[in-house]
PDB file with SEQRES, HELIX, SHEET and CRYST1 records, atoms N, CA, C and O in Angstrom:
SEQRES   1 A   87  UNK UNK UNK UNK UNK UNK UNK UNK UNK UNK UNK UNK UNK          
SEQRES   2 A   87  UNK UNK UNK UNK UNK UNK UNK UNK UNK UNK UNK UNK UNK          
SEQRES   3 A   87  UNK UNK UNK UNK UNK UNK UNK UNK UNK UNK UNK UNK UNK          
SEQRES   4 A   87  UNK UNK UNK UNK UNK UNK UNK UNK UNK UNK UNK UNK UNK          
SEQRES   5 A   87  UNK UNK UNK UNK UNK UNK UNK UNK UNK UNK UNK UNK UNK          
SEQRES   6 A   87  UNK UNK UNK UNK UNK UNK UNK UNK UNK UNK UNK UNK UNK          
SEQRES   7 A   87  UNK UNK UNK UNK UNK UNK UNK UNK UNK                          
HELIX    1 AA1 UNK A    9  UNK A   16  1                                   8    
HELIX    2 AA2 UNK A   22  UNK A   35  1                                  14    
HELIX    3 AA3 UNK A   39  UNK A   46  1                                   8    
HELIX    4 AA4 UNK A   48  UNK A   54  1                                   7    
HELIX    5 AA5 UNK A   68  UNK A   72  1                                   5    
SHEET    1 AA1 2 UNK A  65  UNK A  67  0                                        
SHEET    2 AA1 2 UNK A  80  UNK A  82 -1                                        
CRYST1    1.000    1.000    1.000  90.00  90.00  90.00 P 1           1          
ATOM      1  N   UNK A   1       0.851  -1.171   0.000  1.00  0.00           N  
ATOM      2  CA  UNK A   1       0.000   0.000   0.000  1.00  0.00           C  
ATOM      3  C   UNK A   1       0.903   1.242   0.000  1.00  0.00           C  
ATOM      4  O   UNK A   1       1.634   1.476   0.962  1.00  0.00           O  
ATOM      5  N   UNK A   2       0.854   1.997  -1.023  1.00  0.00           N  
ATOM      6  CA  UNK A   2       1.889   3.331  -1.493  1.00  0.00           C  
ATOM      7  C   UNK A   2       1.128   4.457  -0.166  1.00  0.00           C  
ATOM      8  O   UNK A   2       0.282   5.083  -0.804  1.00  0.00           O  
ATOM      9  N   UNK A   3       1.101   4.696   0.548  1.00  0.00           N  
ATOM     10  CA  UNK A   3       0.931   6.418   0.628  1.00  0.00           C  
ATOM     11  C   UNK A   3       1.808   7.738   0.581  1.00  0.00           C  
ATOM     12  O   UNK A   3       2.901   7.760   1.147  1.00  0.00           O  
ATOM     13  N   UNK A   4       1.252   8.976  -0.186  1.00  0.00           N  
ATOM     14  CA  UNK A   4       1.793   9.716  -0.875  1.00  0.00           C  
ATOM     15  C   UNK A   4       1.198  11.001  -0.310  1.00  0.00           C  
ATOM     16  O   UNK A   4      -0.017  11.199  -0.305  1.00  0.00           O  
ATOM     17  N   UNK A   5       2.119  11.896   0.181  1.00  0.00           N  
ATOM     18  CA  UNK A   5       1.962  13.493   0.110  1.00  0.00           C  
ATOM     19  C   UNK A   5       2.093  14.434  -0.745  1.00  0.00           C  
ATOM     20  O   UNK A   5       3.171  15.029  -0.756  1.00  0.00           O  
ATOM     21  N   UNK A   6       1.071  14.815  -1.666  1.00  0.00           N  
ATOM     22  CA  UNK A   6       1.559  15.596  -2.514  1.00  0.00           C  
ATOM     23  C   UNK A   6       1.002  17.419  -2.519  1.00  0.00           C  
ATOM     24  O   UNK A   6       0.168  17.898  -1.750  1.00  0.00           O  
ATOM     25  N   UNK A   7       1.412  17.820  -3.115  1.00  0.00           N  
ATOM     26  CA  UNK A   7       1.045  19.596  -3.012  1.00  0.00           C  
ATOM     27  C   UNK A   7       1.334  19.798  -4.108  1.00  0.00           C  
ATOM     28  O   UNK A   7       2.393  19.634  -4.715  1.00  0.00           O  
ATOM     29  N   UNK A   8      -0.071  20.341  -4.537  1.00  0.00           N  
ATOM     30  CA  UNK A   8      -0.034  20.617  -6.616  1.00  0.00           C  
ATOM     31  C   UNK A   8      -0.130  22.692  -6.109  1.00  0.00           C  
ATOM     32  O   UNK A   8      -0.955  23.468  -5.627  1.00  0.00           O  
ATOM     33  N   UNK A   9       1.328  22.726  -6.641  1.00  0.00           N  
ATOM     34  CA  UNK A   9       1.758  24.512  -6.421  1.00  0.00           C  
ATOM     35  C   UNK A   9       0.549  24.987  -7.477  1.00  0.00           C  
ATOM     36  O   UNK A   9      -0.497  25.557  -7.165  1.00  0.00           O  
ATOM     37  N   UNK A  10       0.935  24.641  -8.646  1.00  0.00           N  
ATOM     38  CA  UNK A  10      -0.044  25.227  -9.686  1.00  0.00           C  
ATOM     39  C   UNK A  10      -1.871  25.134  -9.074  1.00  0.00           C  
ATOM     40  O   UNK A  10      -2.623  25.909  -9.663  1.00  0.00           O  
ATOM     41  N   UNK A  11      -2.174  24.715  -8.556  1.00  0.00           N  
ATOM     42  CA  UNK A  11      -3.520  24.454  -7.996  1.00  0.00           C  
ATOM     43  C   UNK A  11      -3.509  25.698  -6.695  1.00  0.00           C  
ATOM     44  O   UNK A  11      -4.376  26.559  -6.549  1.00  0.00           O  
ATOM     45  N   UNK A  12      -2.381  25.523  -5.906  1.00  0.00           N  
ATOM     46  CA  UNK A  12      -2.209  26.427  -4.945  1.00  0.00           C  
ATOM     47  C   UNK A  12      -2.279  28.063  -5.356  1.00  0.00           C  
ATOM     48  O   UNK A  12      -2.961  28.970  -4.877  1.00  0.00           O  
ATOM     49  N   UNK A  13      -1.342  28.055  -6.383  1.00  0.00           N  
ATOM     50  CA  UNK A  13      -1.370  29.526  -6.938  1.00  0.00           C  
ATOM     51  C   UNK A  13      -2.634  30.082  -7.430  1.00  0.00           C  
ATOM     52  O   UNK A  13      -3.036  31.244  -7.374  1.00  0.00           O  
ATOM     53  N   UNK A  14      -3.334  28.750  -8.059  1.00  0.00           N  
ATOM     54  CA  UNK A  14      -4.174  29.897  -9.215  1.00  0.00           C  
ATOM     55  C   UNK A  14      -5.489  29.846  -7.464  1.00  0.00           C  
ATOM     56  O   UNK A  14      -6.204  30.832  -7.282  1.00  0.00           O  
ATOM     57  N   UNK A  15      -5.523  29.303  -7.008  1.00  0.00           N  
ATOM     58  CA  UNK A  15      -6.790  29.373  -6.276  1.00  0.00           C  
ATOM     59  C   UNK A  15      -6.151  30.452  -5.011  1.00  0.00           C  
ATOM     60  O   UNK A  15      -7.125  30.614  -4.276  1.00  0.00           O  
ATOM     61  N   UNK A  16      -5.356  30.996  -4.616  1.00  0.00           N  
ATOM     62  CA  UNK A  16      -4.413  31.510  -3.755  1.00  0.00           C  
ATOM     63  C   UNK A  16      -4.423  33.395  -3.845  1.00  0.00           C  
ATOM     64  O   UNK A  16      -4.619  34.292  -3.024  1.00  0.00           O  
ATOM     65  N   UNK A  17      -4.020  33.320  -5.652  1.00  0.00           N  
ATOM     66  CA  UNK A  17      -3.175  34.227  -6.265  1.00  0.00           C  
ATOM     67  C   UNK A  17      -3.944  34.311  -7.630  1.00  0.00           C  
ATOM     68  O   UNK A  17      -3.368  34.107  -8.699  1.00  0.00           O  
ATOM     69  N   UNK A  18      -5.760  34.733  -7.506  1.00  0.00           N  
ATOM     70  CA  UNK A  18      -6.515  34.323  -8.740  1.00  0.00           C  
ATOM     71  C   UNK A  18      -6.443  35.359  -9.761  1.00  0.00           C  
ATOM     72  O   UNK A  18      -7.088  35.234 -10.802  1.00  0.00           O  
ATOM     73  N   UNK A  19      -5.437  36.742  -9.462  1.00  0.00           N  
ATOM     74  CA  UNK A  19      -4.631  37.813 -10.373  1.00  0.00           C  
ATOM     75  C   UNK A  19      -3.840  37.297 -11.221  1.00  0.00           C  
ATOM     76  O   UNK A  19      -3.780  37.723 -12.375  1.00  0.00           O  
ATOM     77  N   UNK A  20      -2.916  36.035 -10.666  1.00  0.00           N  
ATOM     78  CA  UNK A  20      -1.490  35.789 -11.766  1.00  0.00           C  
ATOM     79  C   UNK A  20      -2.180  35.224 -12.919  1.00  0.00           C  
ATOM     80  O   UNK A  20      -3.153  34.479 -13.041  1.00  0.00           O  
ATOM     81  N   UNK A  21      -1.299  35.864 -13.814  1.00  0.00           N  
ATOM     82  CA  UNK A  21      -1.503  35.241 -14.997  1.00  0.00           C  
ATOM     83  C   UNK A  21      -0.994  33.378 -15.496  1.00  0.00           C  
ATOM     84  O   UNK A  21       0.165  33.171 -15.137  1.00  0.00           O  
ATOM     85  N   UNK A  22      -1.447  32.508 -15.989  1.00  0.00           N  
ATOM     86  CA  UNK A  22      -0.744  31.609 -16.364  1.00  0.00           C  
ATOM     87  C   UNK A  22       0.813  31.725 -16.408  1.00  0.00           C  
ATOM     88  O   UNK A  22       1.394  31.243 -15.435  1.00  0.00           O  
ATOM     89  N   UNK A  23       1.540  32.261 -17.339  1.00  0.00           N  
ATOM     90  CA  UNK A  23       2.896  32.368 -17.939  1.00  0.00           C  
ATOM     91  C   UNK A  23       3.420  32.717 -15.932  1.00  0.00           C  
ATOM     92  O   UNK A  23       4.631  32.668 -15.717  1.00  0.00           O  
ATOM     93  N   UNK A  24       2.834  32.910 -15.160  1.00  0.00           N  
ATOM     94  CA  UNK A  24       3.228  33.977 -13.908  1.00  0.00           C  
ATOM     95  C   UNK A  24       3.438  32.639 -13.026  1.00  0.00           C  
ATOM     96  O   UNK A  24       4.380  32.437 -12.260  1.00  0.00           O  
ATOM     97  N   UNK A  25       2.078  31.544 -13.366  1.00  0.00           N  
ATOM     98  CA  UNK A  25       1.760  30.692 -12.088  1.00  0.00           C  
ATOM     99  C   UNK A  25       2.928  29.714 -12.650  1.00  0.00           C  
ATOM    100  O   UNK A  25       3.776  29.425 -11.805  1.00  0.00           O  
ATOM    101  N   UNK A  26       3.099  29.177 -13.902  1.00  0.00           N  
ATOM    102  CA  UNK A  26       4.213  28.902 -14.481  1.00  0.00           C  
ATOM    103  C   UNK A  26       5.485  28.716 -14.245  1.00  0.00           C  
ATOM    104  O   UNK A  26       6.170  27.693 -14.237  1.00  0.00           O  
ATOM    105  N   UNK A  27       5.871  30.473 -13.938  1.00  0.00           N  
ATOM    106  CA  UNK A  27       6.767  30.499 -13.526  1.00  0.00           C  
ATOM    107  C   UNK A  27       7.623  30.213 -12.388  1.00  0.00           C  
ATOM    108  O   UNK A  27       8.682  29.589 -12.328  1.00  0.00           O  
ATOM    109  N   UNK A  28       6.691  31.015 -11.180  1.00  0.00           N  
ATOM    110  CA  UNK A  28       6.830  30.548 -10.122  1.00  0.00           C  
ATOM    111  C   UNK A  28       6.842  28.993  -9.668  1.00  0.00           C  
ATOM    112  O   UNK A  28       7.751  28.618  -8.927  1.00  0.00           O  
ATOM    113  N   UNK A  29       5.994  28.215 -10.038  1.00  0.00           N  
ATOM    114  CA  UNK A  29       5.474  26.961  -9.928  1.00  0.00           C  
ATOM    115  C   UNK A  29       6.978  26.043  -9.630  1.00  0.00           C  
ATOM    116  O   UNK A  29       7.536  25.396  -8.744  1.00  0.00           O  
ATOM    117  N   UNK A  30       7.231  26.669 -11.551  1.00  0.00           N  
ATOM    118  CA  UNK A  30       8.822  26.188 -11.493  1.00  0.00           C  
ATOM    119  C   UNK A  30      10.005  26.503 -10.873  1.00  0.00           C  
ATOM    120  O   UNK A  30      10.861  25.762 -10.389  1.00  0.00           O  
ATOM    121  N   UNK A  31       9.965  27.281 -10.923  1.00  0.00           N  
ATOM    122  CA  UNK A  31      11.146  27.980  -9.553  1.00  0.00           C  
ATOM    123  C   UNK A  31      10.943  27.216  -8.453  1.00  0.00           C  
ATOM    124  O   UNK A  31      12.054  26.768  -8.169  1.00  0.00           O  
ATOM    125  N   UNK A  32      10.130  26.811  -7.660  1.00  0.00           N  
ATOM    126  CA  UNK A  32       9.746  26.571  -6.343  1.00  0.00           C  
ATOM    127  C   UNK A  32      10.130  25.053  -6.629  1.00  0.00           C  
ATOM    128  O   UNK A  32      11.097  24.560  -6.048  1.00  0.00           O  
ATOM    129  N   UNK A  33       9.376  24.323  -7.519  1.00  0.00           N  
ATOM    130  CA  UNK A  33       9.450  23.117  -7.635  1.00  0.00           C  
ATOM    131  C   UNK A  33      10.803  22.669  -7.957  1.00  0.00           C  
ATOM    132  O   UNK A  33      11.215  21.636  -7.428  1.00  0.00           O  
ATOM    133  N   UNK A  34      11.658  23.430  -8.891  1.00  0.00           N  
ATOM    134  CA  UNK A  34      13.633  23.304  -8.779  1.00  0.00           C  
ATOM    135  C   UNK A  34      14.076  23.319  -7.353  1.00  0.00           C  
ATOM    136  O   UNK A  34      14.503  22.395  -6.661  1.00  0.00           O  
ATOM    137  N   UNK A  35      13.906  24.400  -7.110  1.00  0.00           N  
ATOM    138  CA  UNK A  35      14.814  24.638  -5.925  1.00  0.00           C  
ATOM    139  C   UNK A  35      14.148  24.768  -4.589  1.00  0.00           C  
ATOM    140  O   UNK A  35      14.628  25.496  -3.720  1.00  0.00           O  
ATOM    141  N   UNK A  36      12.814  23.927  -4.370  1.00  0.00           N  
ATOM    142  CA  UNK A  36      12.402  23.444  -2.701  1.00  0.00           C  
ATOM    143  C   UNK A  36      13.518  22.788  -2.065  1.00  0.00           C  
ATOM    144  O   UNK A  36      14.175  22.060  -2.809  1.00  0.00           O  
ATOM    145  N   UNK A  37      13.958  22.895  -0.625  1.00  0.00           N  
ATOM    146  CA  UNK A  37      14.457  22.277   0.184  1.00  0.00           C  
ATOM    147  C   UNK A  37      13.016  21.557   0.755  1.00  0.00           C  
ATOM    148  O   UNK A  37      11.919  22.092   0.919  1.00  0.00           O  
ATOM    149  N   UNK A  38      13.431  20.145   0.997  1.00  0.00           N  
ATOM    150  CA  UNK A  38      12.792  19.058   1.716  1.00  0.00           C  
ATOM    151  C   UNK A  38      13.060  18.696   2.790  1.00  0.00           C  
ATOM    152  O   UNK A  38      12.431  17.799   3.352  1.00  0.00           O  
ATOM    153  N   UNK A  39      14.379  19.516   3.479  1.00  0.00           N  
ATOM    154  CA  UNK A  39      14.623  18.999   4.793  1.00  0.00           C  
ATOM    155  C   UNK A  39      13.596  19.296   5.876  1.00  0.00           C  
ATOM    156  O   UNK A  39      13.265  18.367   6.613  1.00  0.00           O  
ATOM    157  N   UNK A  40      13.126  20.352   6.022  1.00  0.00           N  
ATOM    158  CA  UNK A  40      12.150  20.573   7.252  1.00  0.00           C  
ATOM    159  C   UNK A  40      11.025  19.477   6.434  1.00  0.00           C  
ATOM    160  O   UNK A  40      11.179  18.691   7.368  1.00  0.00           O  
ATOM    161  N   UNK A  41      10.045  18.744   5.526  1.00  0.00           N  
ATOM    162  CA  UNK A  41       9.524  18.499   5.506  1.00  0.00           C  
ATOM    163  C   UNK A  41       9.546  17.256   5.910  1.00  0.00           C  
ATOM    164  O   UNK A  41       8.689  16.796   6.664  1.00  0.00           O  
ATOM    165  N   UNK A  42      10.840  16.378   5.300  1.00  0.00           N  
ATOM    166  CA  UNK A  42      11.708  15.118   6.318  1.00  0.00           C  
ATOM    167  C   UNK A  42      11.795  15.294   7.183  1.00  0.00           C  
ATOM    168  O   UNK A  42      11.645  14.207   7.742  1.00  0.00           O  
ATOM    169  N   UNK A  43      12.007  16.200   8.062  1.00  0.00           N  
ATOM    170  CA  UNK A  43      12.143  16.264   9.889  1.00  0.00           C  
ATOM    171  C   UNK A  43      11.058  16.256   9.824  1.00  0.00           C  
ATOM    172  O   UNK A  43      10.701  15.104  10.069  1.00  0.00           O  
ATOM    173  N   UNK A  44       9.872  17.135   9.546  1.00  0.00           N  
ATOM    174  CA  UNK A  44       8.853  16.567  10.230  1.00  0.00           C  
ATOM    175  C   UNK A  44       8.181  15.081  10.087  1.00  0.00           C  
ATOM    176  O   UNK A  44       7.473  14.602  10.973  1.00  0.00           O  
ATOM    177  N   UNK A  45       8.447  14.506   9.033  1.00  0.00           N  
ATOM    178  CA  UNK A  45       7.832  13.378   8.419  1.00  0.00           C  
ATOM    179  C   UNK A  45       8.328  12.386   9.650  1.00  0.00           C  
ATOM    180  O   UNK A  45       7.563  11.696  10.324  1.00  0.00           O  
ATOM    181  N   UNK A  46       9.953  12.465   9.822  1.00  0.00           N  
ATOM    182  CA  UNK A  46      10.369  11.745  10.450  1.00  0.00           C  
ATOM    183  C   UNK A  46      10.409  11.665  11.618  1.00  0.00           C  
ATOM    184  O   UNK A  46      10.787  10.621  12.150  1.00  0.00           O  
ATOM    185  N   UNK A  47       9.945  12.997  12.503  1.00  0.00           N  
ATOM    186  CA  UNK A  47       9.446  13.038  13.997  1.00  0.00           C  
ATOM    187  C   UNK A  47       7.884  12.579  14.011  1.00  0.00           C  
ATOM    188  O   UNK A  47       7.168  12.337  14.984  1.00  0.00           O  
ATOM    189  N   UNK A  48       7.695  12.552  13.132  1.00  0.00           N  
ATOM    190  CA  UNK A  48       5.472  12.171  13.392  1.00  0.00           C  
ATOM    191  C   UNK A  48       5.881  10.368  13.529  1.00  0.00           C  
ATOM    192  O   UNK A  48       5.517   9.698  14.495  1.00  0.00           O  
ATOM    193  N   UNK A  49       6.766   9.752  12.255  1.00  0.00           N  
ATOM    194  CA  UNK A  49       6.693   8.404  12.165  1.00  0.00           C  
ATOM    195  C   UNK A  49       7.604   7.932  13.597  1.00  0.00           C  
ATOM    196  O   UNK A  49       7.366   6.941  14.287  1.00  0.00           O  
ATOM    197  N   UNK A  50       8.164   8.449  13.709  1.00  0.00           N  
ATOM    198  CA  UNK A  50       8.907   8.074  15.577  1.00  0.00           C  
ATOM    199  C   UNK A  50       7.921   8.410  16.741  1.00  0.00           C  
ATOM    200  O   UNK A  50       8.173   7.634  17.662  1.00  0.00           O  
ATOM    201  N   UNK A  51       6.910   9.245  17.070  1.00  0.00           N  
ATOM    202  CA  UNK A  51       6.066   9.646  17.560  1.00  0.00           C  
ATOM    203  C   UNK A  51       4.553   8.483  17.436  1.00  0.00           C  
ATOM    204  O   UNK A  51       3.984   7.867  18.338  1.00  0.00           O  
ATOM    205  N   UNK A  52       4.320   8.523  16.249  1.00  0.00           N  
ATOM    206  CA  UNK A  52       3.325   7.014  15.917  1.00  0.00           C  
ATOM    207  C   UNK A  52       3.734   5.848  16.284  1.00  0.00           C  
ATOM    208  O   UNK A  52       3.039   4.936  16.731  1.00  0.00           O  
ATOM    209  N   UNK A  53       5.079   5.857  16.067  1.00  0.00           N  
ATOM    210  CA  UNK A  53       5.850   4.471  16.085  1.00  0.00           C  
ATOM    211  C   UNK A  53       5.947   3.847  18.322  1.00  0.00           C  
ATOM    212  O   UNK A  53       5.778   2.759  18.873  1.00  0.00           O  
ATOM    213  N   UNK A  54       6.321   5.377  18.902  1.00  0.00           N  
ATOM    214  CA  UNK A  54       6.494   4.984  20.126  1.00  0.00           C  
ATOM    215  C   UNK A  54       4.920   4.731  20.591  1.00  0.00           C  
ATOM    216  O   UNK A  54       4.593   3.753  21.263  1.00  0.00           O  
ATOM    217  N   UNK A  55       4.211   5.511  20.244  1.00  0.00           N  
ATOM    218  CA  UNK A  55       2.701   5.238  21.100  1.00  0.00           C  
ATOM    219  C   UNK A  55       1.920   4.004  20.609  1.00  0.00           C  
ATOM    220  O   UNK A  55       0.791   3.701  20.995  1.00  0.00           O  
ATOM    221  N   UNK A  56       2.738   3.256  19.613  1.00  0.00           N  
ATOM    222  CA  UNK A  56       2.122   1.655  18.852  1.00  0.00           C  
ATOM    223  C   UNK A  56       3.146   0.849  19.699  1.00  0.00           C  
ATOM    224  O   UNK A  56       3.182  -0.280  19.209  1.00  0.00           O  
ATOM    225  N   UNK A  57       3.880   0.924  20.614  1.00  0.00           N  
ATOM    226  CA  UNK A  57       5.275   0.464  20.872  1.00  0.00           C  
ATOM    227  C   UNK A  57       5.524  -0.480  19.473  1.00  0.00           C  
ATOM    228  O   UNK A  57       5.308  -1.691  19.436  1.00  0.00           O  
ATOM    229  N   UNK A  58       5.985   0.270  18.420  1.00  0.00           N  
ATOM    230  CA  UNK A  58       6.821  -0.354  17.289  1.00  0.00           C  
ATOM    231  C   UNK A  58       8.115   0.223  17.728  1.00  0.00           C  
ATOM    232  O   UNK A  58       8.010   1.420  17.993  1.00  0.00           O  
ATOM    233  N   UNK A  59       9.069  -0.173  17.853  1.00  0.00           N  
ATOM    234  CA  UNK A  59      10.778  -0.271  17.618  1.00  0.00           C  
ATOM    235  C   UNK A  59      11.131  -0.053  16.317  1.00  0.00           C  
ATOM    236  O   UNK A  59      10.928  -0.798  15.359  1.00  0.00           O  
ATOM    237  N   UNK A  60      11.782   1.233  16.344  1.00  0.00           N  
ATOM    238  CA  UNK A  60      12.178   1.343  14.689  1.00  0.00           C  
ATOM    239  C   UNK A  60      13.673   1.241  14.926  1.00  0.00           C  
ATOM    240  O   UNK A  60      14.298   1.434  15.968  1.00  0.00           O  
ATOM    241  N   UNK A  61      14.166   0.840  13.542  1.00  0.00           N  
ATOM    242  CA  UNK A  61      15.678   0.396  13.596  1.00  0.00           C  
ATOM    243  C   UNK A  61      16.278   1.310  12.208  1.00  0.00           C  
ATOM    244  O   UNK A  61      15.703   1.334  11.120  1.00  0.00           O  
ATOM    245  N   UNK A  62      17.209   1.840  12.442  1.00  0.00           N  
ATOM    246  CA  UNK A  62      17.606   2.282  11.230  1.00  0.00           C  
ATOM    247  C   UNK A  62      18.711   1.935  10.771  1.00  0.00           C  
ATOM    248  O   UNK A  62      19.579   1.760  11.626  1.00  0.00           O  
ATOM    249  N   UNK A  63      19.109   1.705   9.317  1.00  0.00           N  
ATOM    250  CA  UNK A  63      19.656   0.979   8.693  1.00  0.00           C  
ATOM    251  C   UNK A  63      20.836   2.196   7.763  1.00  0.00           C  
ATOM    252  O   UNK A  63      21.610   1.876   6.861  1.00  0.00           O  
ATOM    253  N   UNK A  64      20.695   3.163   8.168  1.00  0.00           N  
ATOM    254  CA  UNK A  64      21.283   4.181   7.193  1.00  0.00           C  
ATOM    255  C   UNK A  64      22.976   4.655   8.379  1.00  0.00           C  
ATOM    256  O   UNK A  64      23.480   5.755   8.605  1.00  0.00           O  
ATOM    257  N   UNK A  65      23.321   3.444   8.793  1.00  0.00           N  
ATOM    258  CA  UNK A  65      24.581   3.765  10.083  1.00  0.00           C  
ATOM    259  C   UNK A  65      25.585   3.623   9.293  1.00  0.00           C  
ATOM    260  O   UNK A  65      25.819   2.511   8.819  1.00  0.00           O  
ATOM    261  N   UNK A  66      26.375   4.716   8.994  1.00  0.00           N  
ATOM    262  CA  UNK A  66      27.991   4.510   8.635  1.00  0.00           C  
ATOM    263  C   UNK A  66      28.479   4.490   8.689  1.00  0.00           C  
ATOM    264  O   UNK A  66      28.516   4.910   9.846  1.00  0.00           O  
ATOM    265  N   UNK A  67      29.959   4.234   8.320  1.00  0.00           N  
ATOM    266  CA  UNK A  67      31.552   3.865   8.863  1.00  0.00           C  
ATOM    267  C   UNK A  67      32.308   5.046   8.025  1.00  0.00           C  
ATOM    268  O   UNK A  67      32.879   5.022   6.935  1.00  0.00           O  
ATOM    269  N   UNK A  68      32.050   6.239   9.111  1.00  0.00           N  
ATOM    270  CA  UNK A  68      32.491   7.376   8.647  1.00  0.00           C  
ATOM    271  C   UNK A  68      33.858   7.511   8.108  1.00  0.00           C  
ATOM    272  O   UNK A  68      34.261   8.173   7.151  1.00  0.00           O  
ATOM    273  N   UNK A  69      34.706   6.464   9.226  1.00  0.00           N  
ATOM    274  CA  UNK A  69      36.131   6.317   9.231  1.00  0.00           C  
ATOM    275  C   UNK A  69      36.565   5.997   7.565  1.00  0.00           C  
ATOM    276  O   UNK A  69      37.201   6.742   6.820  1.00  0.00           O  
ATOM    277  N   UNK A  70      36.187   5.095   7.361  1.00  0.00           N  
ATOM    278  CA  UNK A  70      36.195   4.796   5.694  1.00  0.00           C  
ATOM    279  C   UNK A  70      36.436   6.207   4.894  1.00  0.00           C  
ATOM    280  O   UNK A  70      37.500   6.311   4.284  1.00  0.00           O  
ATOM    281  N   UNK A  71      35.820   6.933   4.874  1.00  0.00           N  
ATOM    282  CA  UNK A  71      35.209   7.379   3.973  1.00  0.00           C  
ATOM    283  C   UNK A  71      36.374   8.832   4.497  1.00  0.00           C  
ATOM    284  O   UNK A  71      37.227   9.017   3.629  1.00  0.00           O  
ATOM    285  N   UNK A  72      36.462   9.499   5.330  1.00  0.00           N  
ATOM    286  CA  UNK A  72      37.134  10.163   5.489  1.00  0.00           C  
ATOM    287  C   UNK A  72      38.683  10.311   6.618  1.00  0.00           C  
ATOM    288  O   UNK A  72      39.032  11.188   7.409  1.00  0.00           O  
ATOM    289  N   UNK A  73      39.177   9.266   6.284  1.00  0.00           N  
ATOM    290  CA  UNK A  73      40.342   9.049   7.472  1.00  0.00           C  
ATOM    291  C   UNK A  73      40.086   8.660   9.145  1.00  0.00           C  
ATOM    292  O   UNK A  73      39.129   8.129   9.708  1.00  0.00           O  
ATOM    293  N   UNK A  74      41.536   9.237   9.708  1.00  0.00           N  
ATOM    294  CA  UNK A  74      41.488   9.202  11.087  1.00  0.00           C  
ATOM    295  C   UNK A  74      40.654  10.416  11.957  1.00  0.00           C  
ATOM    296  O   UNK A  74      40.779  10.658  13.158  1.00  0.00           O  
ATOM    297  N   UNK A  75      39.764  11.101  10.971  1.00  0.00           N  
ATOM    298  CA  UNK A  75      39.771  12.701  11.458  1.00  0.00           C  
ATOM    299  C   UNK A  75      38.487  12.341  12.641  1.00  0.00           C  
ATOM    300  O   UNK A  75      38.208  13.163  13.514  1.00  0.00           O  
ATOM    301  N   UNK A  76      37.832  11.118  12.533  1.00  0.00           N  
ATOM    302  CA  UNK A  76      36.762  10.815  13.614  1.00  0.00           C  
ATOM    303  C   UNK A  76      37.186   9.575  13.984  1.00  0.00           C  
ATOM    304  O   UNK A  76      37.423   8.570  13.313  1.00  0.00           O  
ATOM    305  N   UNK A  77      37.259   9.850  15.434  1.00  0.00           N  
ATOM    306  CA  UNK A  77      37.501   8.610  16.437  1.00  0.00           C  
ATOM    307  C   UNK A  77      36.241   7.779  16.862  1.00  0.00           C  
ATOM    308  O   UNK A  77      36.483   6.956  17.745  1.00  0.00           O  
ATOM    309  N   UNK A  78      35.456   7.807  16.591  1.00  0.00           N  
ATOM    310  CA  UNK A  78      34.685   6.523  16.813  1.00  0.00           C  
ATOM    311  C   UNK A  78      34.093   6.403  15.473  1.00  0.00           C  
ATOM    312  O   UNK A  78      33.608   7.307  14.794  1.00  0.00           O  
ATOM    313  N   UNK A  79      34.228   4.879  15.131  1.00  0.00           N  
ATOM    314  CA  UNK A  79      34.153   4.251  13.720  1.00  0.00           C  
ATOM    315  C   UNK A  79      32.533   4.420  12.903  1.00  0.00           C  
ATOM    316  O   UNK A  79      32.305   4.673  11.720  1.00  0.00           O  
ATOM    317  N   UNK A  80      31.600   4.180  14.003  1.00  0.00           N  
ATOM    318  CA  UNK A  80      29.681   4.362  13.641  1.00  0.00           C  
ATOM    319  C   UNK A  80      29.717   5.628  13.871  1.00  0.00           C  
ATOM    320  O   UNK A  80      30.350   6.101  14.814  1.00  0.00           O  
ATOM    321  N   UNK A  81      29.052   6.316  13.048  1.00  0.00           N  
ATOM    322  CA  UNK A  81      28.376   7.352  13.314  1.00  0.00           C  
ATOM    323  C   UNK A  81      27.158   7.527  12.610  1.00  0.00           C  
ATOM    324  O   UNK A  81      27.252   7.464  11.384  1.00  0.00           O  
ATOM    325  N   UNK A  82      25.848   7.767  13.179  1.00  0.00           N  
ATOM    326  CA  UNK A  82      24.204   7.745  13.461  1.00  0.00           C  
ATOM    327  C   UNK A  82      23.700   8.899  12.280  1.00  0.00           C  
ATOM    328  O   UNK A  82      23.724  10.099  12.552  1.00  0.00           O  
ATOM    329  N   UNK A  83      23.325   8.483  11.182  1.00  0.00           N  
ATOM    330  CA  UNK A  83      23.448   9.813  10.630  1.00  0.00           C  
ATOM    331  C   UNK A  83      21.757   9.680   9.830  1.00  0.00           C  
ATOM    332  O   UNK A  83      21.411   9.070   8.818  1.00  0.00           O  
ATOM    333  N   UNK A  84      20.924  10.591  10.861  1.00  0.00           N  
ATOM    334  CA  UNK A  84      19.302  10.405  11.379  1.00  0.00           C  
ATOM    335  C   UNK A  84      18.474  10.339   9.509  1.00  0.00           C  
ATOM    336  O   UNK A  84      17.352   9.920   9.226  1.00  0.00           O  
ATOM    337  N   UNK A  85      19.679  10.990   8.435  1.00  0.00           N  
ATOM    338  CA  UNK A  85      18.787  11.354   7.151  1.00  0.00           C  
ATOM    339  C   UNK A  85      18.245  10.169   6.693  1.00  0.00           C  
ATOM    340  O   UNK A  85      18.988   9.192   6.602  1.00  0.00           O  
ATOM    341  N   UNK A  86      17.066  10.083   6.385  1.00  0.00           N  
ATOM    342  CA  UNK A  86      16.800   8.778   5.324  1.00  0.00           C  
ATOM    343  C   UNK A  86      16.154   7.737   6.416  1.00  0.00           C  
ATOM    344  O   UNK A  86      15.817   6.642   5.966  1.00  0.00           O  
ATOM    345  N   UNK A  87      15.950   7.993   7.842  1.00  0.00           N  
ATOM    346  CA  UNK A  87      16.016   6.880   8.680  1.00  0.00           C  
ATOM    347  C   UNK A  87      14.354   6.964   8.752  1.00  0.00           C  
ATOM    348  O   UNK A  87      13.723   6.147   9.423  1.00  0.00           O  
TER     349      UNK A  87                                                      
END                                                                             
């Protein structure tokens, strides 16, 4: 079972902003839709599903743990490091 969040900008604008012209809602639409940041929308996504998850007592495990050391030398002394994106 897929579930999906979506937000249609162009729907937002013209019912929002019922002055802009097409070529206007267009524009913007696209701009926004290039260059949105998704991080606050992942933090929140990902504090609601930890929040649902504790009051179901589900145990979530995350699988996104890396071996920082690899990847960039001796410059970090402990080898795991917890890195919350994607989890």
């Amino acid at each position: 079972m897929t579930k999906t969040i979506s937000f249609d900008l162009r729907d937002y604008l013209e019912n929002n902003y019922p002055k802009l012209t097409l070529d206007e809602i267009d524009l913007i639409a696209s701009d926004l839709h290039r260059r949105w940041d998704y991080s606050p929308l992942i933090k929140q996504v990902k504090s609601k599903v930890e929040e649902t998850a504790y009051y179901a007592n589900i145990k979530l495990q995350c699988e996104s743990i890396t071996n920082l050391e690899e990847d960039v030398g001796d410059d970090i002394e402990e080898g795991f490091v917890h890195s919350s994106e994607g989890c």
